[in-house]
C-alpha positions in Angstrom: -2.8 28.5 0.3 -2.3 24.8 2.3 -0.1 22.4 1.2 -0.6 19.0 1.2 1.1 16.6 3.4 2.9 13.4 1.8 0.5 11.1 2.9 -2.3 13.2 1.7 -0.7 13.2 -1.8 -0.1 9.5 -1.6 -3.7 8.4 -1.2 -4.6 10.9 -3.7 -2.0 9.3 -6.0 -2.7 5.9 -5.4 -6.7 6.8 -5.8 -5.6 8.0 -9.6 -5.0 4.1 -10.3 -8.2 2.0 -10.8 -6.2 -0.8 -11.2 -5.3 -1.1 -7.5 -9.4 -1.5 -7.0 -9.2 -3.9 -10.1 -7.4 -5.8 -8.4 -9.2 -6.4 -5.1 -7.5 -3.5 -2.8 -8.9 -0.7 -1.7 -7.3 2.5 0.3 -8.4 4.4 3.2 -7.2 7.1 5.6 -5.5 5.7 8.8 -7.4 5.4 11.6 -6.8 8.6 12.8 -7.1 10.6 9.8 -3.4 10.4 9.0 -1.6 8.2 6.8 -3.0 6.0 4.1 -4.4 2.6 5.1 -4.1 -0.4 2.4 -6.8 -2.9 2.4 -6.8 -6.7 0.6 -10.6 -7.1 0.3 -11.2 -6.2 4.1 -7.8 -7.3 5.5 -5.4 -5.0 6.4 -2.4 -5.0 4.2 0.0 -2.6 5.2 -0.2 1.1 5.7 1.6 4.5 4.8 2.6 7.2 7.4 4.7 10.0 7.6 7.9 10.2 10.0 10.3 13.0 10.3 9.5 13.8 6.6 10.2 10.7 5.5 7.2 7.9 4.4 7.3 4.7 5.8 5.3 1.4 4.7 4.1 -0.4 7.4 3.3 -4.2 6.4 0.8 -6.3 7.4 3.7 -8.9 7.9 5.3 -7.8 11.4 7.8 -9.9 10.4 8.8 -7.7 7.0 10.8 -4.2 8.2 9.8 -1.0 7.3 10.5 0.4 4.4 11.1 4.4 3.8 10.9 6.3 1.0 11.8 10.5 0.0 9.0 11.2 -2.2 5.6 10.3 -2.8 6.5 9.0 -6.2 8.7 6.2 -4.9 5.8 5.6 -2.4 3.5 5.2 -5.4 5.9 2.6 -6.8 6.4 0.9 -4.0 2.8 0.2 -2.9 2.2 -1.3 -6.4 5.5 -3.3 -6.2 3.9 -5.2 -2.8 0.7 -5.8 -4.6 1.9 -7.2 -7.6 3.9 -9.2 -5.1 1.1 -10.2 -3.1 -1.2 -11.1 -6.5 2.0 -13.3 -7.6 2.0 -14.8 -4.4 -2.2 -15.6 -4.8 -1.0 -17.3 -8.4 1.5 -19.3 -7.5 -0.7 -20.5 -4.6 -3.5 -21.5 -6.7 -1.2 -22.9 -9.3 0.1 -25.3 -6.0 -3.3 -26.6 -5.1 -4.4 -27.2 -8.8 -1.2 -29.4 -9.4 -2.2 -31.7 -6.1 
């Protein structure tokens, strides 16, 4: 029997939640067939990959480090944590340039 890999059970995770399509993202296998790939409409927004056993969020932000996490659960919640961010973020920015 093959086990899955972390990333592998990540996207399939993450596909489980139609809310992250809902909401305007969409996921994808990284380029190389590896790693799960996190898209804002078409834009990249940051991307999972596995590193010495450990996942590791890649953002979109250079700027922002990366984040690691054990288990595919906390990868889960922490890919949702960044969009709920990031759909905070398109509020507040709308709210902004209503007001003026």
């Amino acid at each position: 029997m093959l086990s899955v890999s972390p990333d592998q059970a990540l996207h399939t995770a993450l596909l489980d939640i139609p809310e992250i399509g809902s909401a305007g993202f969409a996921l994808r296998e990284g380029l190389t067939g590896a790693g799960v790939t996190v898209l804002r409409g078409r834009t990249y927004f940051g991307s999972w990959r596995v590193t010495a056993g450990k996942l590791v969020w890649v953002s979109s932000n250079m700027a922002d480090p990366n984040h690691f996490v054990d288990s595919v659960d906390e990868a889960v919640r922490y890919t949702l944590l960044m969009i709920l961010r990031s759909l905070q973020m398109q509020g507040t920015l709308r709210a902004l340039k209503a007001a003026s």
